[in-house]
N, C-alpha and C positions, 0 to 999 in steps of 0.2 A: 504494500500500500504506500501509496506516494506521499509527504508531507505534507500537513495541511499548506506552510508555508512557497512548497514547491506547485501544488494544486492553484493556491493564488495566483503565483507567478504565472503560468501557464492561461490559466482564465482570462487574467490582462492582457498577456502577448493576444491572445486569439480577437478580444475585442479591438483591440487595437487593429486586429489585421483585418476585422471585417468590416469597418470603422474608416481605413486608412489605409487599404493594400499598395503593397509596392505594382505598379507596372506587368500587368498579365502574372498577378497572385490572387488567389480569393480562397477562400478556404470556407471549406460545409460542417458545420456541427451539429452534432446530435444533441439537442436541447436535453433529451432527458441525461444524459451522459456526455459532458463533453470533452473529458477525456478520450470519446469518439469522436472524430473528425479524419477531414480527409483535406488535404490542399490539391487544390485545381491550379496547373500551370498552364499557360497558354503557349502553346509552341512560339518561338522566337521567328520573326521573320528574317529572313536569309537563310532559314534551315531546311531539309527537308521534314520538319514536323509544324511548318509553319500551318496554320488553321487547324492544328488539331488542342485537342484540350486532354490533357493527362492528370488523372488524380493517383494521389500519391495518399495513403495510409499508414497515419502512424502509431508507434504502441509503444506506451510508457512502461519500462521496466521498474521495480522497486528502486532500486540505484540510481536513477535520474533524479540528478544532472549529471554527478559525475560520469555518468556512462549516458552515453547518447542512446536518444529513443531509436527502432526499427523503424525505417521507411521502406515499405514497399509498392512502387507503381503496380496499381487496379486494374489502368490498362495498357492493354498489350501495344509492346513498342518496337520495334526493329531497333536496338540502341548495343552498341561493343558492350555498354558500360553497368546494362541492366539485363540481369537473365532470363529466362523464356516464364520464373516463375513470380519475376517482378522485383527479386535482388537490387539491389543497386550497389555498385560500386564506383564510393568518393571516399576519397581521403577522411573530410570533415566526417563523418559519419564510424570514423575507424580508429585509427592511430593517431588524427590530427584535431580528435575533438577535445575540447575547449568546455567545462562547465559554464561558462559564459554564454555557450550560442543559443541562440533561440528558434523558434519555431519560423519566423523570418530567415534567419541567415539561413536554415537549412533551407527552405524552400528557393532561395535566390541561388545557392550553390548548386540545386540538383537543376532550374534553369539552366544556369550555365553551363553544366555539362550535356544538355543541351544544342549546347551552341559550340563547344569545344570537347567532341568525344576522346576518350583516350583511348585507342586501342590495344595499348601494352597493359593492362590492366581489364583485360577483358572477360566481361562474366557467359558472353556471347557470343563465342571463338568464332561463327559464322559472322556477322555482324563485323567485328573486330575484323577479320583477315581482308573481305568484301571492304570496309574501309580502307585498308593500306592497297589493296591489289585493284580495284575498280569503282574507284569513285563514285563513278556515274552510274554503276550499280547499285551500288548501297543506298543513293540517295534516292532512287527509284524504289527500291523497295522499303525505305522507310518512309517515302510520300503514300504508296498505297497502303501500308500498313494503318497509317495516320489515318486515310480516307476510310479505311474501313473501322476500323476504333474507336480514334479517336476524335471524331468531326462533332458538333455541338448536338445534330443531331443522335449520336451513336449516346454523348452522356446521357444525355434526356432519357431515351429510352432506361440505361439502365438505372438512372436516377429512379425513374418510375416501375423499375420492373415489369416494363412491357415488354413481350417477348416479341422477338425480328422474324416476319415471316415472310 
Protein backbone atom coordinates (compact mmCIF):
# COMPACT_ATOMS: atom_id res chain seq x y z
CA UNK A 1 0.00 0.00 0.00
CA UNK A 2 1.28 3.23 -1.07
CA UNK A 3 1.62 6.22 1.47
CA UNK A 4 -0.83 8.39 2.34
CA UNK A 5 1.68 11.18 1.64
CA UNK A 6 2.92 9.44 -1.77
CA UNK A 7 -1.01 8.95 -2.63
CA UNK A 8 -1.35 12.84 -2.25
CA UNK A 9 1.50 13.56 -4.24
CA UNK A 10 0.22 11.57 -7.04
CA UNK A 11 -3.51 12.88 -6.98
CA UNK A 12 -1.98 16.41 -7.43
CA UNK A 13 0.51 15.55 -10.37
CA UNK A 14 -2.65 13.96 -12.08
CA UNK A 15 -4.93 17.01 -11.50
CA UNK A 16 -2.45 19.02 -12.43
CA UNK A 17 -2.17 17.12 -15.71
CA UNK A 18 -5.78 17.01 -16.50
CA UNK A 19 -5.85 20.64 -15.55
CA UNK A 20 -2.77 21.79 -17.47
CA UNK A 21 -1.21 19.00 -19.89
CA UNK A 22 1.81 19.33 -21.51
CA UNK A 23 1.51 19.38 -25.46
CA UNK A 24 -0.20 15.85 -26.82
CA UNK A 25 -0.45 14.41 -22.92
CA UNK A 26 -3.83 13.92 -21.30
CA UNK A 27 -4.30 11.37 -19.15
CA UNK A 28 -7.83 9.17 -18.15
CA UNK A 29 -8.68 8.40 -14.51
CA UNK A 30 -10.69 6.12 -12.81
CA UNK A 31 -12.66 8.24 -10.56
CA UNK A 32 -13.50 5.56 -8.40
CA UNK A 33 -9.61 4.56 -8.01
CA UNK A 34 -7.33 6.69 -9.32
CA UNK A 35 -4.45 5.15 -8.71
CA UNK A 36 -6.17 3.61 -12.08
CA UNK A 37 -5.28 5.70 -14.82
CA UNK A 38 -3.86 5.49 -18.12
CA UNK A 39 -1.82 8.50 -20.04
CA UNK A 40 -2.85 9.01 -23.63
CA UNK A 41 0.05 10.29 -25.96
CA UNK A 42 -0.57 11.68 -29.10
CA UNK A 43 1.94 10.53 -31.63
CA UNK A 44 4.42 13.28 -32.44
CA UNK A 45 4.30 14.76 -35.88
CA UNK A 46 7.24 13.80 -38.10
CA UNK A 47 6.91 10.38 -36.80
CA UNK A 48 5.58 7.58 -38.21
CA UNK A 49 2.97 7.39 -35.30
CA UNK A 50 1.88 10.67 -36.14
CA UNK A 51 -2.29 10.73 -35.79
CA UNK A 52 -2.31 7.96 -33.71
CA UNK A 53 -3.03 8.15 -29.86
CA UNK A 54 -1.26 5.58 -27.42
CA UNK A 55 -2.37 4.80 -23.81
CA UNK A 56 0.09 3.96 -21.66
CA UNK A 57 -0.86 2.17 -18.11
CA UNK A 58 0.42 2.57 -15.16
CA UNK A 59 0.98 0.48 -11.65
CA UNK A 60 2.08 1.68 -8.42
CA UNK A 61 4.27 -0.79 -6.71
CA UNK A 62 4.59 -0.50 -2.63
CA UNK A 63 8.17 1.11 -3.06
CA UNK A 64 7.17 4.17 -5.11
CA UNK A 65 8.83 6.59 -5.45
CA UNK A 66 11.86 5.11 -4.92
CA UNK A 67 11.26 2.46 -7.57
CA UNK A 68 9.51 3.62 -10.56
CA UNK A 69 5.81 2.71 -11.39
CA UNK A 70 5.38 -0.07 -14.47
CA UNK A 71 4.35 1.57 -17.77
CA UNK A 72 2.98 -0.58 -20.13
CA UNK A 73 1.59 0.73 -23.62
CA UNK A 74 -2.52 -0.77 -24.13
CA UNK A 75 -1.89 -0.21 -27.55
CA UNK A 76 -0.33 -2.02 -29.80
CA UNK A 77 2.67 -0.22 -31.57
CA UNK A 78 5.37 -1.20 -34.14
CA UNK A 79 8.10 0.48 -31.70
CA UNK A 80 12.25 -1.35 -31.38
CA UNK A 81 11.73 0.02 -27.91
CA UNK A 82 8.33 -1.58 -26.74
CA UNK A 83 7.52 -5.35 -26.85
CA UNK A 84 4.69 -7.06 -28.75
CA UNK A 85 3.32 -7.31 -24.97
CA UNK A 86 3.42 -3.56 -24.26
CA UNK A 87 7.04 -3.48 -22.29
CA UNK A 88 8.60 -0.41 -22.61
CA UNK A 89 12.18 0.02 -22.67
CA UNK A 90 13.66 3.63 -21.28
CA UNK A 91 16.23 4.22 -19.20
CA UNK A 92 14.12 6.63 -16.84
CA UNK A 93 11.96 3.83 -16.01
CA UNK A 94 15.15 1.41 -15.05
CA UNK A 95 18.47 2.31 -13.80
CA UNK A 96 18.06 6.12 -14.58
CA UNK A 97 15.11 6.64 -12.38
CA UNK A 98 15.09 9.57 -10.04
CA UNK A 99 12.40 9.46 -6.85
CA UNK A 100 11.83 12.81 -8.06
CA UNK A 101 10.15 12.03 -11.45
CA UNK A 102 6.68 12.29 -11.93
CA UNK A 103 3.92 11.06 -13.61
CA UNK A 104 4.62 14.12 -16.24
CA UNK A 105 8.25 13.42 -16.87
CA UNK A 106 7.57 9.99 -17.45
CA UNK A 107 4.85 10.40 -19.96
CA UNK A 108 7.14 13.24 -21.80
CA UNK A 109 10.17 10.70 -21.83
CA UNK A 110 8.03 7.65 -23.28
CA UNK A 111 6.83 10.63 -26.12
CA UNK A 112 10.14 11.14 -26.91
CA UNK A 113 11.00 7.96 -27.56
CA UNK A 114 8.61 8.23 -29.76
CA UNK A 115 10.28 10.60 -31.74
CA UNK A 116 13.99 9.20 -31.05
CA UNK A 117 13.62 5.06 -31.14
CA UNK A 118 16.76 3.39 -29.88
CA UNK A 119 17.39 0.25 -31.44
CA UNK A 120 20.24 -1.08 -29.49
CA UNK A 121 18.10 -1.47 -26.62
CA UNK A 122 15.49 -3.30 -28.39
CA UNK A 123 12.41 -5.04 -26.76
CA UNK A 124 11.31 -5.77 -30.56
CA UNK A 125 14.25 -7.38 -32.35
CA UNK A 126 11.92 -7.19 -35.48
CA UNK A 127 11.02 -3.46 -35.05
CA UNK A 128 14.75 -2.69 -33.94
CA UNK A 129 16.64 -4.48 -36.83
CA UNK A 130 13.78 -3.03 -39.61
CA UNK A 131 14.91 0.39 -38.16
CA UNK A 132 18.60 0.12 -38.77
CA UNK A 133 18.26 -2.20 -42.05
CA UNK A 134 15.03 -0.24 -43.84
CA UNK A 135 13.92 2.67 -42.90
CA UNK A 136 11.24 3.03 -45.18
CA UNK A 137 10.14 -0.10 -43.96
CA UNK A 138 9.78 0.23 -40.60
CA UNK A 139 8.08 3.55 -40.87
CA UNK A 140 5.52 1.90 -43.11
CA UNK A 141 4.64 -0.56 -40.82
CA UNK A 142 4.50 1.45 -37.95
CA UNK A 143 2.14 4.08 -39.89
CA UNK A 144 -0.24 1.00 -40.55
CA UNK A 145 0.04 -0.27 -37.33
CA UNK A 146 -0.96 3.24 -35.82
CA UNK A 147 -3.84 3.27 -38.59
CA UNK A 148 -5.18 0.35 -37.39
CA UNK A 149 -4.61 0.85 -33.31
CA UNK A 150 -4.04 3.52 -32.71
CA UNK A 151 -6.20 6.24 -34.63
CA UNK A 152 -9.00 8.35 -32.37
CA UNK A 153 -11.38 6.28 -33.71
CA UNK A 154 -9.61 2.79 -32.74
CA UNK A 155 -9.47 4.50 -28.72
CA UNK A 156 -13.13 5.29 -28.75
CA UNK A 157 -14.07 2.01 -29.57
CA UNK A 158 -12.00 0.42 -26.81
CA UNK A 159 -12.71 3.21 -24.41
CA UNK A 160 -16.20 2.09 -24.93
CA UNK A 161 -15.88 -1.46 -25.34
CA UNK A 162 -17.47 -1.79 -28.55
CA UNK A 163 -16.46 -4.47 -30.28
CA UNK A 164 -14.92 -3.80 -34.23
CA UNK A 165 -16.95 -5.79 -36.79
Amino acid sequence: MLQPTTMRKIIKELSQLRSDPPEGIRVQVDEEDVLQFVGIIAGPEGTPYHGGYFKVRFSFGDEFPAAPPKCIFTTKIFHPNVSPAGDICVSTLKKDWKPTYGITHILTVIKCLLIYPNPESALDEEAGKMLLDDYAGYCNRAKLMTSIHATRVCILLHIWKIPIK
